[in-house]
BADREN-591889 format. One record per atom (N, C-alpha, C, CB): residue number from 1; x, y, z negated; atom name. Coordinates in pm, whole numbers. Each point is the difference from the previous one (the first is absolute). Glycine has a CB too. Layout:
BEGIN
{NUM, {X, Y, Z}, "CA"}
...
This chain:
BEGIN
{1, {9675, 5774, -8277}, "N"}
{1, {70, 125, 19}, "CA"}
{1, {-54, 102, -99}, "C"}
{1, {40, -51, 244}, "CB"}
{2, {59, 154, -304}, "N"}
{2, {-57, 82, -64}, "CA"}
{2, {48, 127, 0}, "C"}
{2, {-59, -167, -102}, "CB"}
{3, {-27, 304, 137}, "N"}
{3, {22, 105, 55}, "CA"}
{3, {-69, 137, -122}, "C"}
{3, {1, -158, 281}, "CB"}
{4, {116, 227, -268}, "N"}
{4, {27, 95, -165}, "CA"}
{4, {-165, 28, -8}, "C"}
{4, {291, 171, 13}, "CB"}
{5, {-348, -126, -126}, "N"}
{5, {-141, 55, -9}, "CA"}
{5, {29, 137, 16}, "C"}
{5, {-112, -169, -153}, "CB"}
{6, {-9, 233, 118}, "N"}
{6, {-20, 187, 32}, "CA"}
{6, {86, 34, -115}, "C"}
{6, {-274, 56, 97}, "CB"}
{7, {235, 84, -86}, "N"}
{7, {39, 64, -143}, "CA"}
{7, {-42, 11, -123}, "C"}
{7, {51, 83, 127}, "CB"}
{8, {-17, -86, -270}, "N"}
{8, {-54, -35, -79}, "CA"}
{8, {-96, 124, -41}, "C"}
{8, {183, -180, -40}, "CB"}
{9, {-197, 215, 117}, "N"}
{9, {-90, 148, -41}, "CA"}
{9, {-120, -43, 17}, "C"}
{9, {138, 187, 77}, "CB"}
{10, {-178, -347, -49}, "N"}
{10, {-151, -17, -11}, "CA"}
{10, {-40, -68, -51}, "C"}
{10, {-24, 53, 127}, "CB"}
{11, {-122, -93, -132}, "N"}
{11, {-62, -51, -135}, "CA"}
{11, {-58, -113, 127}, "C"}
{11, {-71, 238, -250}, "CB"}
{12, {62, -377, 269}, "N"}
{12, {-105, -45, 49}, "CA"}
{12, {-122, -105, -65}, "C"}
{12, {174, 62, 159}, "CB"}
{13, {-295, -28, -129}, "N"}
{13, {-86, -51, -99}, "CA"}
{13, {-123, -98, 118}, "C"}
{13, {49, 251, -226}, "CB"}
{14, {-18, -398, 262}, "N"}
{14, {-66, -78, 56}, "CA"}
{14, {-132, 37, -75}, "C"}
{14, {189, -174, 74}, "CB"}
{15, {-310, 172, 36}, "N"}
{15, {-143, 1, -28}, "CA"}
{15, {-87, -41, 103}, "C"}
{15, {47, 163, -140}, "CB"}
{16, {-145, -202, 112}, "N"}
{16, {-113, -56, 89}, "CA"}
{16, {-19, 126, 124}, "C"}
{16, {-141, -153, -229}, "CB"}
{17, {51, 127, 324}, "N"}
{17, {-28, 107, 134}, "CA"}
{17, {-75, 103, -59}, "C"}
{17, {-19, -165, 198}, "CB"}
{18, {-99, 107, -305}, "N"}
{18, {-94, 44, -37}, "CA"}
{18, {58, 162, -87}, "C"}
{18, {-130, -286, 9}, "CB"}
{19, {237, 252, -126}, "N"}
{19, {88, 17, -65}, "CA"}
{19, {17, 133, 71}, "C"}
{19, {80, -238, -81}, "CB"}
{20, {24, 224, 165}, "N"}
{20, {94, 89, 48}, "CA"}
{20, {-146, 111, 75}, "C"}
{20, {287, -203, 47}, "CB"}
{21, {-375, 156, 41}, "N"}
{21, {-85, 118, 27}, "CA"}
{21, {-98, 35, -83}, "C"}
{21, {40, -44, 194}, "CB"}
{22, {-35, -11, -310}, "N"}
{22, {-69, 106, -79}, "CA"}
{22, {100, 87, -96}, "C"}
{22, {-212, -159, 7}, "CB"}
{23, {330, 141, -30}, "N"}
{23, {116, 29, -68}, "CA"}
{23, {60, 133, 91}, "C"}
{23, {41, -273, -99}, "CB"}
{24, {-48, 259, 237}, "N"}
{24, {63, 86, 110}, "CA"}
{24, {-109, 106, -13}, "C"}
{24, {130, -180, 175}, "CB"}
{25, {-275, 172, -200}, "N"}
{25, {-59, 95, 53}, "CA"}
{25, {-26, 133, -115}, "C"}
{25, {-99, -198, 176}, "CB"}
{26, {177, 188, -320}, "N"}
{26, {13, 114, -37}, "CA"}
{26, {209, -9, -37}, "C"}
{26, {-341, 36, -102}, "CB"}
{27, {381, -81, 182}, "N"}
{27, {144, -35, -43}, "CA"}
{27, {97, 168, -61}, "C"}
{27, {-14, -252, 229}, "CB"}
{28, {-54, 349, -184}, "N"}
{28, {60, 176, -99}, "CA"}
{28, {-59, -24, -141}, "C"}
{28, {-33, 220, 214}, "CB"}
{29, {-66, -261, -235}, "N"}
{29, {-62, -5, -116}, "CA"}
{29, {78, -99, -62}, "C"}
{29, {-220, 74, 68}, "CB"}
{30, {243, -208, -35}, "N"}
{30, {72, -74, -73}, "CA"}
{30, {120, 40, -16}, "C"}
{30, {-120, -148, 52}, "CB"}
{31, {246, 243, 73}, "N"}
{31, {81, -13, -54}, "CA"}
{31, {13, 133, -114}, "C"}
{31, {76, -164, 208}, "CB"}
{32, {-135, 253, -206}, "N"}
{32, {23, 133, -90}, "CA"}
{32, {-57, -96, -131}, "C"}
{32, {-50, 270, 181}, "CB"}
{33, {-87, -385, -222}, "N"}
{33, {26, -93, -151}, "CA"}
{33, {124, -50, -36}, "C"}
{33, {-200, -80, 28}, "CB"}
{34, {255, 4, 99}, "N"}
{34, {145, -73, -74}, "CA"}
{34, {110, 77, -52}, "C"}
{34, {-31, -166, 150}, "CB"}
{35, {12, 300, -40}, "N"}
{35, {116, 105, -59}, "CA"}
{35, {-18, 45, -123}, "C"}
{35, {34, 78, 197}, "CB"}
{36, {-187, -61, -272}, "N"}
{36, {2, 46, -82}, "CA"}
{36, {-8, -106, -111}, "C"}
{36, {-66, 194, 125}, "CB"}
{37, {56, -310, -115}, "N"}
{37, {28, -134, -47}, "CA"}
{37, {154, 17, -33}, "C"}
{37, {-191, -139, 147}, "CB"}
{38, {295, 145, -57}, "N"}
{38, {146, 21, -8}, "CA"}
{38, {19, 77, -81}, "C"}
{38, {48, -39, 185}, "CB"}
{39, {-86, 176, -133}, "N"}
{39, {61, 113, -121}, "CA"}
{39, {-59, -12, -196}, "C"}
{39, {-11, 193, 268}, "CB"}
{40, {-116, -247, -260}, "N"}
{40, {-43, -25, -115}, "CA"}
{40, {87, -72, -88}, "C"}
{40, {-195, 15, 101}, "CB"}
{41, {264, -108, -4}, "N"}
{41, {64, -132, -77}, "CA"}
{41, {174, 61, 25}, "C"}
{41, {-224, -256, 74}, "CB"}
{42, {220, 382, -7}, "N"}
{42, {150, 10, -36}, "CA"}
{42, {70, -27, 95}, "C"}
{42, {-23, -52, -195}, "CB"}
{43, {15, 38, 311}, "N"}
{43, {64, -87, 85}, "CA"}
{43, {57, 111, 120}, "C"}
{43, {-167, -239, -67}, "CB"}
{44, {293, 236, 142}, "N"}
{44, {22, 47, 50}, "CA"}
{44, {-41, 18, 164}, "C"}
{44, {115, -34, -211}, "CB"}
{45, {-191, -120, 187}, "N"}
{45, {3, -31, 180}, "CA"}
{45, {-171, 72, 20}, "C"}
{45, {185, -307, 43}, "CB"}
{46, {-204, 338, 93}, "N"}
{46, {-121, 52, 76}, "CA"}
{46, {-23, -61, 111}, "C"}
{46, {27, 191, -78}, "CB"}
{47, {-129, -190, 98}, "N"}
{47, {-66, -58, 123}, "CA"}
{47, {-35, 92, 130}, "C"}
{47, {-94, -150, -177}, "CB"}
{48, {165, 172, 285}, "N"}
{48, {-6, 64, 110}, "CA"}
{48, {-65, -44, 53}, "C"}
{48, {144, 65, 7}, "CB"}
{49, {-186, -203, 100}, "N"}
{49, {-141, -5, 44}, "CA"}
{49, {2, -170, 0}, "C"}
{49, {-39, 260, 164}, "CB"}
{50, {-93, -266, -123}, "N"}
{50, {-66, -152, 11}, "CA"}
{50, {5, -32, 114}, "C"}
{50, {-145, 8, -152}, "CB"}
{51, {118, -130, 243}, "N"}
{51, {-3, -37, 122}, "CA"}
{51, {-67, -171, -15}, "C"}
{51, {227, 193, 79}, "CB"}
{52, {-259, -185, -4}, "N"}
{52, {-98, -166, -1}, "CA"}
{52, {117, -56, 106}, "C"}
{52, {-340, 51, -18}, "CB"}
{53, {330, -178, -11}, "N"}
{53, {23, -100, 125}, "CA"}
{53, {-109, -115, -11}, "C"}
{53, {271, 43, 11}, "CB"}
{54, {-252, -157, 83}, "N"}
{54, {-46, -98, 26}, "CA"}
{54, {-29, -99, -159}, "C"}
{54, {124, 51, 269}, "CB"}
{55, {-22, -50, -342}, "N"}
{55, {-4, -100, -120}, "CA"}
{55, {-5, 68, -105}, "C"}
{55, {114, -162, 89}, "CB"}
{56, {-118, 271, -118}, "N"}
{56, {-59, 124, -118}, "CA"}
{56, {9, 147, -10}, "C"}
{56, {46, -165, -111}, "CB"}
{57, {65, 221, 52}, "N"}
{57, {14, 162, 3}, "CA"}
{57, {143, -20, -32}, "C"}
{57, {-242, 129, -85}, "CB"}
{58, {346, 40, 98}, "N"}
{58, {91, -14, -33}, "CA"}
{58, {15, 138, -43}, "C"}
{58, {58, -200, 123}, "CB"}
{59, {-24, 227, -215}, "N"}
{59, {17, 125, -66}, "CA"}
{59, {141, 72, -64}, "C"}
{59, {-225, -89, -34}, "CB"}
{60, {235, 167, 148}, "N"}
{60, {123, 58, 11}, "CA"}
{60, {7, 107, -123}, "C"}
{60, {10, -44, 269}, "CB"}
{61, {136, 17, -333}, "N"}
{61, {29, 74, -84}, "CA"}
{61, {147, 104, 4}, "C"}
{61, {-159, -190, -99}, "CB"}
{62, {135, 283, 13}, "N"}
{62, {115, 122, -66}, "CA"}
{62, {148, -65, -48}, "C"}
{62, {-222, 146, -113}, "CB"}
{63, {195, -274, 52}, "N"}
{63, {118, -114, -14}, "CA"}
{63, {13, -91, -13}, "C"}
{63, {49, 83, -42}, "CB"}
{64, {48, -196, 54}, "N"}
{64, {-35, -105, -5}, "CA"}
{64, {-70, -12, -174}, "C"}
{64, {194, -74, 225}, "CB"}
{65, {-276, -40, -208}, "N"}
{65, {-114, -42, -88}, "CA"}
{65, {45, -110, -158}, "C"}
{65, {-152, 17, 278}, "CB"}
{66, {167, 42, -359}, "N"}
{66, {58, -125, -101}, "CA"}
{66, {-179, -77, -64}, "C"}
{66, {309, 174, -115}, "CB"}
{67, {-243, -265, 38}, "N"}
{67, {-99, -100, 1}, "CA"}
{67, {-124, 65, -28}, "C"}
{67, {152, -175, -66}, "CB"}
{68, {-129, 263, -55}, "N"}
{68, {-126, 111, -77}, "CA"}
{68, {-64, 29, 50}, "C"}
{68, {72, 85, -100}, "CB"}
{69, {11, -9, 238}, "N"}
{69, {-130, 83, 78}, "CA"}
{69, {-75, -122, 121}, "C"}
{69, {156, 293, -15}, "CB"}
{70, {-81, -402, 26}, "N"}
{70, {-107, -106, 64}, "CA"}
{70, {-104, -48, -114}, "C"}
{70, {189, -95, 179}, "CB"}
{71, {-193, 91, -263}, "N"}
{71, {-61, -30, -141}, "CA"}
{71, {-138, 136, 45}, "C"}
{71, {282, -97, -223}, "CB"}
{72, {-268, 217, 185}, "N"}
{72, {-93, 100, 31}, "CA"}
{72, {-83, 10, 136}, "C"}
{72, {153, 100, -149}, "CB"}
{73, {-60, -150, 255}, "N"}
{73, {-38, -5, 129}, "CA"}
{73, {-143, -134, 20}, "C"}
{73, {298, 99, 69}, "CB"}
{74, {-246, -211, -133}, "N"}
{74, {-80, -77, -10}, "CA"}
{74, {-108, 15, -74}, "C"}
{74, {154, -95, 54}, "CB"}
{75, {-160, 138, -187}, "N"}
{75, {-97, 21, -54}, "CA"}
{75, {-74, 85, 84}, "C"}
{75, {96, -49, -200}, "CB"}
{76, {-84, 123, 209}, "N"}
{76, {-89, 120, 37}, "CA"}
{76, {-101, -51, 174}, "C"}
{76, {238, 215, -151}, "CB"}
{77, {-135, -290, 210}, "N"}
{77, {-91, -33, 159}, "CA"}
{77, {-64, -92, -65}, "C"}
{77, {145, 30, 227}, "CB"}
{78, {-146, -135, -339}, "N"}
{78, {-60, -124, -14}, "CA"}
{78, {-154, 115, -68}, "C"}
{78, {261, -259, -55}, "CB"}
{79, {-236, 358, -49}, "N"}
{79, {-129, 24, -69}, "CA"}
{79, {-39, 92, 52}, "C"}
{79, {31, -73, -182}, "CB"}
{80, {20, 107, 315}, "N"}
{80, {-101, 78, 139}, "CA"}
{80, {-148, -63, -4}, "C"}
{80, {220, 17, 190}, "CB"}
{81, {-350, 118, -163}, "N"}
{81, {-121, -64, -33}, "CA"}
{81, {-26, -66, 189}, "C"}
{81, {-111, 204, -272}, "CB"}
{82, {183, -186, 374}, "N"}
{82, {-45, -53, 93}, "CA"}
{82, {113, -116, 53}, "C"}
{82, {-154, 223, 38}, "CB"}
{83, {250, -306, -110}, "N"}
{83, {44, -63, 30}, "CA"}
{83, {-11, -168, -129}, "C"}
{83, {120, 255, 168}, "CB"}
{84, {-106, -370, -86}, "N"}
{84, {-61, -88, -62}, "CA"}
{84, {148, -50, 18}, "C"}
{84, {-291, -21, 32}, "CB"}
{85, {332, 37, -234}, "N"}
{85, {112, -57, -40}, "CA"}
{85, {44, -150, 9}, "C"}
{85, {-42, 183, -119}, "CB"}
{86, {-17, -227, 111}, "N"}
{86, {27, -187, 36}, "CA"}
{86, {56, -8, 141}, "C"}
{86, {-224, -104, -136}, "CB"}
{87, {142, 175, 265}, "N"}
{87, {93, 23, 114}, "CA"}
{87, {149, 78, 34}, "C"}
{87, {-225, -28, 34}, "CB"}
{88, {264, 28, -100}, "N"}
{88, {132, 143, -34}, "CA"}
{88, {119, -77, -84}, "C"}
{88, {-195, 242, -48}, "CB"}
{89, {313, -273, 106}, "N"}
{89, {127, -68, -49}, "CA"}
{89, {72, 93, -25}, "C"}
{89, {-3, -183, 107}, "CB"}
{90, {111, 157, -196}, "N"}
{90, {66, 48, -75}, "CA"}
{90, {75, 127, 90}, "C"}
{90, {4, -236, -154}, "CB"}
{91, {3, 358, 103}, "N"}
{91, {114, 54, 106}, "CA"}
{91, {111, -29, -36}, "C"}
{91, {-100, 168, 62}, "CB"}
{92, {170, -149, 89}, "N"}
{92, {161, -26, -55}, "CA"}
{92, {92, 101, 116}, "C"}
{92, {-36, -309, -102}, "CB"}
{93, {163, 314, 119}, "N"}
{93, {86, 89, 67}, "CA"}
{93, {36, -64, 110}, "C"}
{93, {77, 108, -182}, "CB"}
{94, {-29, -48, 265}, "N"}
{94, {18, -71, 116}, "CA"}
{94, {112, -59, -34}, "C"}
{94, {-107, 130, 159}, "CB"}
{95, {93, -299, -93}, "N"}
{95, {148, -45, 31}, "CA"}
{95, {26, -39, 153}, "C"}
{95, {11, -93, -245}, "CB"}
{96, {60, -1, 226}, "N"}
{96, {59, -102, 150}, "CA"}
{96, {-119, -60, 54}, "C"}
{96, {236, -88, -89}, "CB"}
{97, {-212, 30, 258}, "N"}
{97, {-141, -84, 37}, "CA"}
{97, {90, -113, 16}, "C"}
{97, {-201, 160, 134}, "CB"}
{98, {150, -239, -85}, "N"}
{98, {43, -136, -10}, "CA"}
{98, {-117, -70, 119}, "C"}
{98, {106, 8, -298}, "CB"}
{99, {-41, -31, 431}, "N"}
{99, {-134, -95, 62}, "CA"}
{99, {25, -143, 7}, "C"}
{99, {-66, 179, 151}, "CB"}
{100, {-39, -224, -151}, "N"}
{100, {9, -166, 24}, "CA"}
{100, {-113, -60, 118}, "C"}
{100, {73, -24, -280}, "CB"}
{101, {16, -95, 326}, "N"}
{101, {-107, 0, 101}, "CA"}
{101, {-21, -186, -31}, "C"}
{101, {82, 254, 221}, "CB"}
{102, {-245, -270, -214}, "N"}
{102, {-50, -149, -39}, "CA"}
{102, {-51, -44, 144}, "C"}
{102, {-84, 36, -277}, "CB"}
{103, {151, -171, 297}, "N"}
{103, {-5, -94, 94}, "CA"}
{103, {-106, -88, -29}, "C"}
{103, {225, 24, 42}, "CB"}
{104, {-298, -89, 72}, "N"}
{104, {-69, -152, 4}, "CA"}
{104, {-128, 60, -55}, "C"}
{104, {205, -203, -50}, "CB"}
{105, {-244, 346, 41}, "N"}
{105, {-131, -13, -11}, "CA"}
{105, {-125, 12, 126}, "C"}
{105, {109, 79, -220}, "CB"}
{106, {-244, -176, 182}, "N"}
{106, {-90, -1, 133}, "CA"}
{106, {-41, 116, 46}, "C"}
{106, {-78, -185, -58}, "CB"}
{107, {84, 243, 164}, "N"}
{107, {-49, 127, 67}, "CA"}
{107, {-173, -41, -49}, "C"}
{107, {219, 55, 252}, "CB"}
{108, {-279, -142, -241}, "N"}
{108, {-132, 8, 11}, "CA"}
{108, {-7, -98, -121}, "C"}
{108, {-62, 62, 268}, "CB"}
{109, {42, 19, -396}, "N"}
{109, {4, -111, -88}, "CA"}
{109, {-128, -94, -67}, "C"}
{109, {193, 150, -31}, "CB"}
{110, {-325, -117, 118}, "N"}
{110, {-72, -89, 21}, "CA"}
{110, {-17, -87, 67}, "C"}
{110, {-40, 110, -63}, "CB"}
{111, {-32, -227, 47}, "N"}
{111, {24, -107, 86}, "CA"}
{111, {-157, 49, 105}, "C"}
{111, {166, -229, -203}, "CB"}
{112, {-102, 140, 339}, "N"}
{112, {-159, 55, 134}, "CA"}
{112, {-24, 186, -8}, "C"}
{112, {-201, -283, -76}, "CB"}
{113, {268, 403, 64}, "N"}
{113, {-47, 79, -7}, "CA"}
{113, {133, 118, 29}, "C"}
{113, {-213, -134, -142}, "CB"}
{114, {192, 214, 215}, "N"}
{114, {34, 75, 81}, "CA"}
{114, {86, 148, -75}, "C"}
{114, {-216, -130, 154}, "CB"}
{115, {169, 85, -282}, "N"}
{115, {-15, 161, -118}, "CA"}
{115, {174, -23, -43}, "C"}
{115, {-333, 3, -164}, "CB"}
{116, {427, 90, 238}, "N"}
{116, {135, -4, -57}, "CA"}
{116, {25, 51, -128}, "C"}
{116, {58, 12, 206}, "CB"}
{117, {49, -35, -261}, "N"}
{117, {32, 43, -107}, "CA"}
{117, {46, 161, 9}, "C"}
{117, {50, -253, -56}, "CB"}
{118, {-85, 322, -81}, "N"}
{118, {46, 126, -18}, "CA"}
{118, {68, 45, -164}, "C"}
{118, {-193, 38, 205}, "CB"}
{119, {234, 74, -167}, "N"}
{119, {66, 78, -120}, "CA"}
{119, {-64, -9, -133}, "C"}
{119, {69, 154, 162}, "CB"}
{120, {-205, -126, -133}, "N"}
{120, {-69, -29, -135}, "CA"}
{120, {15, -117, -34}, "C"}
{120, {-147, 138, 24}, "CB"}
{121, {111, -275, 54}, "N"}
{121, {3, -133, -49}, "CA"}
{121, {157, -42, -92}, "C"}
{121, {-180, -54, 234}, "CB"}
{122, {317, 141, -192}, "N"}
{122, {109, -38, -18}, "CA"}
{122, {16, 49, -145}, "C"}
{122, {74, -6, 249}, "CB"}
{123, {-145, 105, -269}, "N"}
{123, {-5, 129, -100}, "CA"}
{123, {-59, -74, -139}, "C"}
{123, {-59, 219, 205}, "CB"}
{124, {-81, -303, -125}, "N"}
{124, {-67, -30, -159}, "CA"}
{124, {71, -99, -6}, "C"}
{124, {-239, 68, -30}, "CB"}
{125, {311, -167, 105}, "N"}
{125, {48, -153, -44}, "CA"}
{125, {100, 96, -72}, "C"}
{125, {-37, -241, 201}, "CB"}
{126, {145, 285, -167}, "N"}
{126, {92, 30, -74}, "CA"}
{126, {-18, 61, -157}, "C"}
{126, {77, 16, 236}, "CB"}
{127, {-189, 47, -236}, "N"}
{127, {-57, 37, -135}, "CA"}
{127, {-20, -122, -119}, "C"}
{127, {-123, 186, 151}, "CB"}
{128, {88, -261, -52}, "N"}
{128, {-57, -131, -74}, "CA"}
{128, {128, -128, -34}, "C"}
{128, {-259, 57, 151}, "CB"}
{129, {360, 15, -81}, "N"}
{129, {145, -117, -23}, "CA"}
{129, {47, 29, -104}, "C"}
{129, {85, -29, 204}, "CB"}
{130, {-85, -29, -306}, "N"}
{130, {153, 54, -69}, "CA"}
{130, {80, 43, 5}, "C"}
{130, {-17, -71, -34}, "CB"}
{131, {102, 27, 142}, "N"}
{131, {131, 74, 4}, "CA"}
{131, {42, 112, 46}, "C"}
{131, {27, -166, -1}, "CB"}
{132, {-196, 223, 32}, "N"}
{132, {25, 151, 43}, "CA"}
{132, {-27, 88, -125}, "C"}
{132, {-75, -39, 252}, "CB"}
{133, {50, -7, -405}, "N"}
{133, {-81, 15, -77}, "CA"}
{133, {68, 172, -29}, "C"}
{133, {-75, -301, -87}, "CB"}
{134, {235, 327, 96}, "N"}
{134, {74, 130, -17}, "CA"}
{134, {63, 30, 113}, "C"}
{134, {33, -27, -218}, "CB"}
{135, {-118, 23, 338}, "N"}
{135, {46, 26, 129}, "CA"}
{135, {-118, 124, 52}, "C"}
{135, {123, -278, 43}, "CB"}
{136, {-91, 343, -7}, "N"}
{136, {-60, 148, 89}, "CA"}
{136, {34, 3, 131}, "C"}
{136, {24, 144, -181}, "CB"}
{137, {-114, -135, 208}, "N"}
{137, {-17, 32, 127}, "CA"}
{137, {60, 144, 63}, "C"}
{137, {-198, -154, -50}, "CB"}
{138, {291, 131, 144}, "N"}
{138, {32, 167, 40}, "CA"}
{138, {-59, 31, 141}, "C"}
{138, {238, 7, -132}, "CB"}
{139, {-350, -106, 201}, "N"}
{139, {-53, 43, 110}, "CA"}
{139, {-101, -123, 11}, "C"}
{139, {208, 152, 108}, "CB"}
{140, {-297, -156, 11}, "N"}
{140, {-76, -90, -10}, "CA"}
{140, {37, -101, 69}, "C"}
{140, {-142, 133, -50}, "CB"}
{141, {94, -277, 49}, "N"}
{141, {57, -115, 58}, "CA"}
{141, {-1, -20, 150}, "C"}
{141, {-60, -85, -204}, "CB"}
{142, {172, 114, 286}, "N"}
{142, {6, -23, 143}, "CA"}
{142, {-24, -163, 62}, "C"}
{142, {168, 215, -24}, "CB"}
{143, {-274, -259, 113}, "N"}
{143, {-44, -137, 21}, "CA"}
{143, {43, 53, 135}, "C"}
{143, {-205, -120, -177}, "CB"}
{144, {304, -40, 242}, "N"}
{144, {47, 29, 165}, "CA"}
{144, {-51, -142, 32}, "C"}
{144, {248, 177, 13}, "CB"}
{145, {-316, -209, 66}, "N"}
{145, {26, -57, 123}, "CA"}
{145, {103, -99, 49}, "C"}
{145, {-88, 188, 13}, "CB"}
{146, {140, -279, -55}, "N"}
{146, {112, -64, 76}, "CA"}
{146, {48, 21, 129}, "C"}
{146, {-67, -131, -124}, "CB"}
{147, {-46, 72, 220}, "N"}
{147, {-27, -18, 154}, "CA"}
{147, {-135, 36, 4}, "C"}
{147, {159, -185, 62}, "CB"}
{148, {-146, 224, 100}, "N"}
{148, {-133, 37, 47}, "CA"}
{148, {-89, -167, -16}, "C"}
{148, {105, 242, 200}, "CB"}
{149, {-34, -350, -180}, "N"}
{149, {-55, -124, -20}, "CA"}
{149, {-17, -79, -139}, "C"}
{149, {87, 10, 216}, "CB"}
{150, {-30, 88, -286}, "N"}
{150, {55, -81, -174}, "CA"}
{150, {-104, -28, -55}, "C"}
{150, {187, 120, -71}, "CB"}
{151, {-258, -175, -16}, "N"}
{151, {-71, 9, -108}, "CA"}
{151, {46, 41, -151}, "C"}
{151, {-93, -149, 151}, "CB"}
{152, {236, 198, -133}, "N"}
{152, {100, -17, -135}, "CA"}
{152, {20, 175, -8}, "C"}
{152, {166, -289, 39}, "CB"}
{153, {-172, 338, -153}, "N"}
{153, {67, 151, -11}, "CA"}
{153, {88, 22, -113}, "C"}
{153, {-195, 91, 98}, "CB"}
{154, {242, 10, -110}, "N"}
{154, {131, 71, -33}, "CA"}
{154, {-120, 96, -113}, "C"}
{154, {230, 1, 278}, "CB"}
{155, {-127, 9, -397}, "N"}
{155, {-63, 104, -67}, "CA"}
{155, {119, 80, -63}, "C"}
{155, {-227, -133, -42}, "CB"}
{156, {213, 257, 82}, "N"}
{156, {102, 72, -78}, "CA"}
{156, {-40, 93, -129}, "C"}
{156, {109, -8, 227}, "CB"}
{157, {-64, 59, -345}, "N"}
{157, {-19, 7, -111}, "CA"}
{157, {118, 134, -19}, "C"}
{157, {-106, -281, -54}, "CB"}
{158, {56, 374, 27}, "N"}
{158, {96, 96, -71}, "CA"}
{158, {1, 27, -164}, "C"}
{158, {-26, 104, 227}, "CB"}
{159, {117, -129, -346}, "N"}
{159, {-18, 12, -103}, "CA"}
{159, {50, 136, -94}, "C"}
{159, {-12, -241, 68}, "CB"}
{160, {9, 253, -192}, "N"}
{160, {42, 153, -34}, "CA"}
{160, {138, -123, -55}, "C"}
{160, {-263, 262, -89}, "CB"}
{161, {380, -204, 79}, "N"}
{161, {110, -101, -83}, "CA"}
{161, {70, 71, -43}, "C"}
{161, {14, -174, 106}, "CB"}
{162, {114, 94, -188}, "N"}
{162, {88, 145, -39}, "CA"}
{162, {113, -26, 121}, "C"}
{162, {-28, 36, -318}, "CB"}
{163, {195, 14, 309}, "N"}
{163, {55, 0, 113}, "CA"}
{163, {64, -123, -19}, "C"}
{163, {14, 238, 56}, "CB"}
{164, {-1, -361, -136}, "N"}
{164, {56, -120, 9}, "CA"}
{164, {-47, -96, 40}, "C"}
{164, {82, 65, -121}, "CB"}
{165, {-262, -61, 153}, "N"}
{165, {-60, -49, 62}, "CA"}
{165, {-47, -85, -73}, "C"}
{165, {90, 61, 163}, "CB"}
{166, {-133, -53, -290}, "N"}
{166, {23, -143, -88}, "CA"}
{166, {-201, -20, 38}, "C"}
{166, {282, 48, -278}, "CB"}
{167, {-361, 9, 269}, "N"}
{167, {-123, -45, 33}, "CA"}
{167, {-15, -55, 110}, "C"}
{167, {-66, 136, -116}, "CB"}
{168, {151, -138, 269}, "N"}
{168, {0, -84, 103}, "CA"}
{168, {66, -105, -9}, "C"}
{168, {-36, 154, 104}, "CB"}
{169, {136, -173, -197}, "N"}
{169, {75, -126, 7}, "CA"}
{169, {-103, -73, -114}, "C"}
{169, {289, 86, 70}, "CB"}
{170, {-329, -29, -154}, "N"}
{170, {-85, -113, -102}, "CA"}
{170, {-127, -46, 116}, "C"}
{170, {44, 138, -298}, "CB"}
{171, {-91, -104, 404}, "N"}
{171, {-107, -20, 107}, "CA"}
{171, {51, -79, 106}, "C"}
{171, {-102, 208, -48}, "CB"}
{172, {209, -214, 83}, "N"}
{172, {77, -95, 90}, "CA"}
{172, {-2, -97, -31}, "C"}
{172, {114, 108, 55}, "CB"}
{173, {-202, -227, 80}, "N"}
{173, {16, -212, 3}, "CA"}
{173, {-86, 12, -145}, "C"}
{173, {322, -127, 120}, "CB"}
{174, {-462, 189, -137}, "N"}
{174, {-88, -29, -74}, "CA"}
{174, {-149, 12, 14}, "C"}
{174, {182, 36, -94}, "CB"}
């Protein structure tokens, strides 16, 4: 299924936990640099405010954003002196989500041991698959439970996509 994204008035820029609270804790200071980053370079768009979520920051802007000013936007959070650029993906604009949900995996995916599976575990395998290699994450990985008796769980997956869905259908029976 795939359900319209926000408005293009924002910038979103995936980053580590670490990232985002050290990034959040002078976030006026950063945004009055990028503005003046913008106007230096000419640009019409401004940055009204910052906001953290769960999977990085999102930085609301004056208009929607052409490629340039994601070009400036990026530079400038990557050669931030308190943020560690290798953790920090590309920004991009909001689009469509797209969820998927993966069957037949073990709730307890050790063998003799009690330790269920979680979001993080779903998070780094998927990092480590290929075929997520241009896939984003638009929330973190939901792990269910089958039955109160199951040993089997449900994993659901929300992605960033555009509105034709073409990053969930290339992920579908693979």
């Amino acid at each position: 299924m795939t359900t319209k994204g926000s408005l293009r008035k924002q910038v979103i820029i995936p980053m580590s936990k670490d990232n985002i609270n050290a990034f959040m804790k002078n976030s006026s200071l950063h945004m009055a640099n990028i503005n003046s980053q913008l106007c230096n370079a000419k640009l019409e768009v401004l940055t009204n405010y910052i906001c953290a979520n769960p999977l990085g920051i999102t930085i609301i802007t004056s208009k929607a954003c052409q490629q340039s000013d994601l070009l400036i936007i990026d530079q400038y959070i990557k050669n931030s002196n308190n943020v560690n650029a290798l953790q920090v993906e590309e920004p991009h604009l909001p689009k469509s989500k797209s969820y998927l949900k993966i069957i037949g995996i073990p709730f307890y995916p050790h063998a003799n041991s009690q330790e269920c599976l979680t979001s993080s575990d779903i998070e780094s395998i998927l990092k480590q698959n290929h075929i997520f290699n241009n896939i984003s994450l638009a929330s973190r990985p939901r792990v269910i439970k089958v039955s109160p008796k199951s040993d089997m769980s449900i994993i659901w997956i929300d992605i960033w996509d555009i509105q034709s869905g073409s990053n969930a259908k290339m992920l579908i029976n693979r």
